[in-house]
LUMTOR-387001 format. One record per residue (C-alpha): x, y, z. Coordinates in pm, whole numbers, plus 32768, in hexadecimal, padded with zeros to 4 digits. Example, Ala and Ser with C-alpha at 12.3 -4.5 7.8 and 13.67 -1.06 7.14 Angstrom:
2
84CE7E3E830C
85577F9682CA
END
This chain:
424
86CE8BD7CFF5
85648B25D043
85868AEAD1A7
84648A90D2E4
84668A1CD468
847188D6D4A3
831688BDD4F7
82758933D3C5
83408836D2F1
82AF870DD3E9
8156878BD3EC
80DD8668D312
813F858ED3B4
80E885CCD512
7FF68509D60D
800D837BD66F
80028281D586
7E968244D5F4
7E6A83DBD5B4
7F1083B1D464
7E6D8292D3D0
7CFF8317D44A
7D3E8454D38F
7DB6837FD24D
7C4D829FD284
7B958405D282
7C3D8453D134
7BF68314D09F
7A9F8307D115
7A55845CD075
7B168420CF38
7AAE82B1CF14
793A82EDCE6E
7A0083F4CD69
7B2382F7CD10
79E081E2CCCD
79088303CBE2
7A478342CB35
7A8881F1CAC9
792F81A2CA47
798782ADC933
7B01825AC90F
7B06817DC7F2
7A0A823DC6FE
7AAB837AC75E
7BEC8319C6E7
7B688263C59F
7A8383D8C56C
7BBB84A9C5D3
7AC4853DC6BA
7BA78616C80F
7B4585B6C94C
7AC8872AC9A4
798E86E1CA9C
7A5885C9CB21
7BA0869BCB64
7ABA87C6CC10
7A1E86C2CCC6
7B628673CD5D
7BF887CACD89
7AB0880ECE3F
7AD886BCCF53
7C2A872ACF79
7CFF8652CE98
7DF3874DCE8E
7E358774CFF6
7E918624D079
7FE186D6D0D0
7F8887FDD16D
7F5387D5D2E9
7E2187B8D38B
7E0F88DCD46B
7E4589ACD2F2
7D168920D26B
7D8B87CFD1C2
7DD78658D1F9
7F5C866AD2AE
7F888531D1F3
80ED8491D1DC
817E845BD061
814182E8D0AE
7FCB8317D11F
7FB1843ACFEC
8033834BCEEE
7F5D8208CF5F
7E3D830ACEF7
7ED68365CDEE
7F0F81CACD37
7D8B81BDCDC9
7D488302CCEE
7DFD826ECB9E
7D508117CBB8
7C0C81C0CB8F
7CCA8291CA68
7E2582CCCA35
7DF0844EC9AC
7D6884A0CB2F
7ED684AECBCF
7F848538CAB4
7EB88657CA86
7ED286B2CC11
80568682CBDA
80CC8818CBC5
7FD7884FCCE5
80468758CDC0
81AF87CFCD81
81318932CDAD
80A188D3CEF2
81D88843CF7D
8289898DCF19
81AA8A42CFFA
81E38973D105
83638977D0F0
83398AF8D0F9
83558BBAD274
81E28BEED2E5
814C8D47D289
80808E51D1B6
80E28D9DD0A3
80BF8C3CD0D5
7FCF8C3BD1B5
7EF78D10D093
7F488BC5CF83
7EEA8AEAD069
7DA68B9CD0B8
7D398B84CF2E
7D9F89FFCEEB
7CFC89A7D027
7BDA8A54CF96
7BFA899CCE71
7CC28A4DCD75
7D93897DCCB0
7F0789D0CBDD
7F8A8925CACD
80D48906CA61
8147899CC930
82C8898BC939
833888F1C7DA
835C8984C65F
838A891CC535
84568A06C48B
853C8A78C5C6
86AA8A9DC5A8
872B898FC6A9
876D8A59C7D3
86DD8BC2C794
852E8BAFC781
845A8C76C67E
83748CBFC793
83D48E1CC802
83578F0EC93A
83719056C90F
82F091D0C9A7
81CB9259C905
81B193B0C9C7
815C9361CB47
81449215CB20
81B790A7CA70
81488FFCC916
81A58EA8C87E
81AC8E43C72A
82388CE1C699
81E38B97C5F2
81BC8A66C6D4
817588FAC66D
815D87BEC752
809388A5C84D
7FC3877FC906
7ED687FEC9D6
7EA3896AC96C
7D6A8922C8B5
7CBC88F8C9CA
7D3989D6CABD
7D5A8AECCB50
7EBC8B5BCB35
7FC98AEBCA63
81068ACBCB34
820B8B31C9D9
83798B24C9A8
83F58C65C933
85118D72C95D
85458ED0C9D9
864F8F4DC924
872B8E25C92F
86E58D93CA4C
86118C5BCA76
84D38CA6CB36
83608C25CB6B
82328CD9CB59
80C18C76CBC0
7FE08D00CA8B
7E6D8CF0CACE
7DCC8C53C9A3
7C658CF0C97E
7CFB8E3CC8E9
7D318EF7C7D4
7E6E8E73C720
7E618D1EC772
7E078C18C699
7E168A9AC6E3
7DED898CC5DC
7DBF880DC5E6
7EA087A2C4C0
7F43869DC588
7F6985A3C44B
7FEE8495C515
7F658329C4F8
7F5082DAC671
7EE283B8C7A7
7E008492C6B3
7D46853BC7A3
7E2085B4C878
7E098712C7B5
7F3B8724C752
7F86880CC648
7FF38992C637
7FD58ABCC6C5
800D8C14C64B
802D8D36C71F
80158EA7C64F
806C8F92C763
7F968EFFC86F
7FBC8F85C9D2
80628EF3CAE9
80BD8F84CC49
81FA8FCACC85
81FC8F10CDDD
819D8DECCD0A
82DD8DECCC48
84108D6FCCE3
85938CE8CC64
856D8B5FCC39
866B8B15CD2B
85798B68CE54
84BB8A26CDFC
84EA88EECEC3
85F98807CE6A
851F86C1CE5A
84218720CD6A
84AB8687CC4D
84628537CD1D
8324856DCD90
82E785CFCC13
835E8485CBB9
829883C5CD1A
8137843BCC57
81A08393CB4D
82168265CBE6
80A38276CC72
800C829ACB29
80DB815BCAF3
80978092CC09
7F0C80FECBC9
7F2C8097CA42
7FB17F4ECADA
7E777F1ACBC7
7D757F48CA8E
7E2E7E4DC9DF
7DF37D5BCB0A
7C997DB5CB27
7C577DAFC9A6
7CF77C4FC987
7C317BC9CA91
7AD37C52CA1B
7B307BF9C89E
7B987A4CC90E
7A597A28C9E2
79747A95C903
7A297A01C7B8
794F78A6C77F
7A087869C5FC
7AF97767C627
7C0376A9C558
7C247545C508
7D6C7543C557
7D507625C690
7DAA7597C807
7C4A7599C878
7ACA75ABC811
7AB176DDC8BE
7BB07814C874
7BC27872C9E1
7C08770ECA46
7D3E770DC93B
7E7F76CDC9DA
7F49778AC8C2
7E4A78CDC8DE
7E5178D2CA54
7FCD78B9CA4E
7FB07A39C99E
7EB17A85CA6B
7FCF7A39CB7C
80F07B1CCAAB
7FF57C3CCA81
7FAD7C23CBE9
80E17C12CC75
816C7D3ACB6B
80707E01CC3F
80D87DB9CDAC
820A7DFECD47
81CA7F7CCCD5
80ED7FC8CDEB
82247F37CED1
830C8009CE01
82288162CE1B
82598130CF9D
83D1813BCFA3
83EB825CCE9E
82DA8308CF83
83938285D0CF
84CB8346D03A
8414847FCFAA
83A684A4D106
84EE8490D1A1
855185D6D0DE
840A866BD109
847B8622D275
85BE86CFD270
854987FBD187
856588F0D2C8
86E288AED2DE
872288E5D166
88818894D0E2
88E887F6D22D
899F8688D23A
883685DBD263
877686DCD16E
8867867BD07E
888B8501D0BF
870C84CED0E1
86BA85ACCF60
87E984B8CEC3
870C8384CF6B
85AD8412CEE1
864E8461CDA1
87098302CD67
85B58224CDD8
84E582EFCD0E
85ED829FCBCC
85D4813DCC16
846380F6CC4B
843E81ADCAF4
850C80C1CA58
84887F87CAC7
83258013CA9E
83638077C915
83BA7F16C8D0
82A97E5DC9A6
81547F05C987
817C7F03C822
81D57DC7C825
80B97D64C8D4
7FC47E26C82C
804A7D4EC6DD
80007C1AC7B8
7EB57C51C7DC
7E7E7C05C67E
7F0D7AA9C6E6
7DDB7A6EC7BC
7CFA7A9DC678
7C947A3CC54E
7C5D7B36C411
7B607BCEC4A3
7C357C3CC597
7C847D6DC4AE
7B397DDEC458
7B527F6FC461
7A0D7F62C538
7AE97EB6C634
7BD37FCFC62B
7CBF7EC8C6E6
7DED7F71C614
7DF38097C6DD
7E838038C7F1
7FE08001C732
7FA6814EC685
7F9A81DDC7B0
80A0812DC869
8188813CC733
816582ABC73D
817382EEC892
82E88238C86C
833B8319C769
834D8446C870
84BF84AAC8F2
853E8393C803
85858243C8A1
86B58217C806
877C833BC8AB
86DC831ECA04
875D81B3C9C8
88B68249C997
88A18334CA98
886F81FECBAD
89638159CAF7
8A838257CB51
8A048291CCAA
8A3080F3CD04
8B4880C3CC5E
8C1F8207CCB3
8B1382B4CDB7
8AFD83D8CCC2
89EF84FDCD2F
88B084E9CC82
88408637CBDC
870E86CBCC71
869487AFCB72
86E58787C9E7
86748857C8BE
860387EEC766
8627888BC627
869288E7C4DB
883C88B5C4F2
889F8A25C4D7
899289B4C3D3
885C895AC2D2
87CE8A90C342
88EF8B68C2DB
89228ABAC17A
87A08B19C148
873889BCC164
85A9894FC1E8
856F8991C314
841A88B1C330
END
């Protein structure tokens, strides 16, 4: 069992307000200037499938990937509220930006749940100094509850080999944080990346979020310390909420573009129709009204990020008392607003990313306007931990106050697998 002092797990969030929101105005001010460069590039980068790289380094190297850890550790000591406003800021300039910090972030916050030490304090040392991990915990051709990925001896010390897919982030990092077993038992292991017997690949085929790097990894015996493998259990309870709060980010971000987009596209549109409202587009009464939609579609998911972050907090909060009364009350809380701002989000920033069109004329969908990326992106971005189950999962928790799970698995059914059916 993962368990620290009470102070550690409120080290974030420490200080007075004034203390708090001074260190969230130093983050901003030194992130700010790399949020603006990497929107000048956004667009063209996702119509040229071209990965962020300089701008994710950039990041790692300001410290994007320590808002969490607390300031007298070397990082920002940010709440998840003050973390995730950065965050939305961070996927309005371009939506790949949070995503691809997602399995750090999480990693992060597994330090930070873990009693201080050799060992975490050693972590926290290298992201503070700017390495970054991705995550690379999903396969393709798994059996549904037992993963390809396997650890095993190789004389004194560990290897890995396995197939991953979905492994956002691990192109341009550091470390891979991988899924994987010992024996049969469900572990983790941190693989570094820049060694022989690792090979990452951007064959994400997806039609939204395409630079993200998202594609597979293949690991052919590569070497990993054995401290850096460990049974899954250990890791925090919440993560599977503050997987789906980045999201809800990328969302809320997506959301804000749209916004922004719709405003810069109406004022500058001077092509009018006879039958339109008003000589000038900006002036029309019909346009302005989905100006007002797409607008208020993004106040509400930057008001919805809050709550999920206000309640990913409150088990962040309680992580030092693990499975006591308020552990376990506060991860049902993260896990339940997290479910719900997913599924209002799914329906409304794709919706308003169609509405935009509405503001236009054809020339709205000129592919050197790019416009359509924004529901590609936002479409996709839905299509994570699918709506329609986290849907049914709040669904049984209103109505008869059933438990949300807090981890789940995906993969092949092991009945397919045993009649020798695909496995892809």
């Amino acid at each position: 069992m993962t368990t620290t002092t009470d102070a550690t797990s409120a080290a974030a969030t420490r200080g007075s307000a004034e203390e708090r929101a001074g260190r969230l105005a130093a983050a901003r001010a030194r992130l700010a200037p790399l949020f603006a460069e990497a929107a000048e590039g956004a667009s063209r980068r996702e119509a040229e499938r071209e990965l962020p790289r300089a701008q994710v380094r950039a990041l790692a190297a300001a410290g994007f990937g320590n808002l969490r850890v607390p300031a007298d550790l070397g990082g920002d000591g940010l709440t998840w509220v003050e973390t995730a406003e950065l965050l939305v800021e961070a996927a309005t300039a371009d939506p790949a930006l949070p995503q691809i910090f997602r399995g750090h972030l999480a990693w992060v916050e597994h330090l930070l749940t873990l009693p201080p030490g050799s060992y975490r304090d050693g972590w926290l040392a290298r992201v503070t100094a700017g390495d970054l991990v991705g995550n690379a915990w999903s396969a393709t051709g798994d059996v549904i509850g037992r993963s390809g990925t396997v650890v095993e001896r190789d004389g004194a010390g560990w290897v890995v080999s396995g197939r991953k897919y979905y492994t956002t982030g691990t192109i341009f990092a550091d470390w891979a944080d991988v899924t994987c077993r010992v024996g049969d038992e469900a572990s983790t292991a941190l693989v570094r990346t820049g060694q022989d017997g690792v090979t990452v690949s951007d064959d994400w085929d997806g039609f939204g979020q395409r630079v993200t790097g998202t594609g597979t990894l293949v690991l052919d015996r590569a070497r990993v310390e054995e401290e850096d493998v460990a049974p899954f259990e250990g890791r925090f309870r919440y993560q599977t909420a503050l997987y789906q709060l980045v999201l809800l980010t990328v969302q809320a971000g997506i959301a804000a573009a749209i916004e922004r987009d719709t405003g810069a596209e109406v004022r500058a549109r001077t092509r009018t129709y006879t039958h339109g409202l008003a000589p000038l587009v900006r002036e029309d009464p019909a346009v302005l009204a989905v100006a007002g939609e797409i607008s208020a579609a993004a106040f509400a998911a930057r008001l919805l990020v809050r709550g999920a972050a206000e309640a990913v907090q409150g088990a962040a909060d309680t992580a030092a008392r693990r499975d006591s009364p308020e552990d376990l009350a506060a991860n049902v809380v993260a896990e339940i607003a997290t479910a719900q701002a997913q599924v209002v989000l799914s329906r409304s920033v794709p919706a308003a990313a169609t509405a935009l069109f509405d503001t236009l004329g054809a020339s709205g969908v000129s592919t050197s306007r790019n416009l359509d990326r924004h529901w590609r992106n936002a479409r996709t971005v839905a299509s994570h931990n699918p709506v329609i189950y986290k849907a049914r999962i709040v669904g049984d928790f209103s109505v008869n106050g059933t438990t949300p799970p807090y981890v789940w698995d995906i993969g092949t059914a092991a009945s397919v697998a045993q009649q020798g059916g695909s496995t892809a």
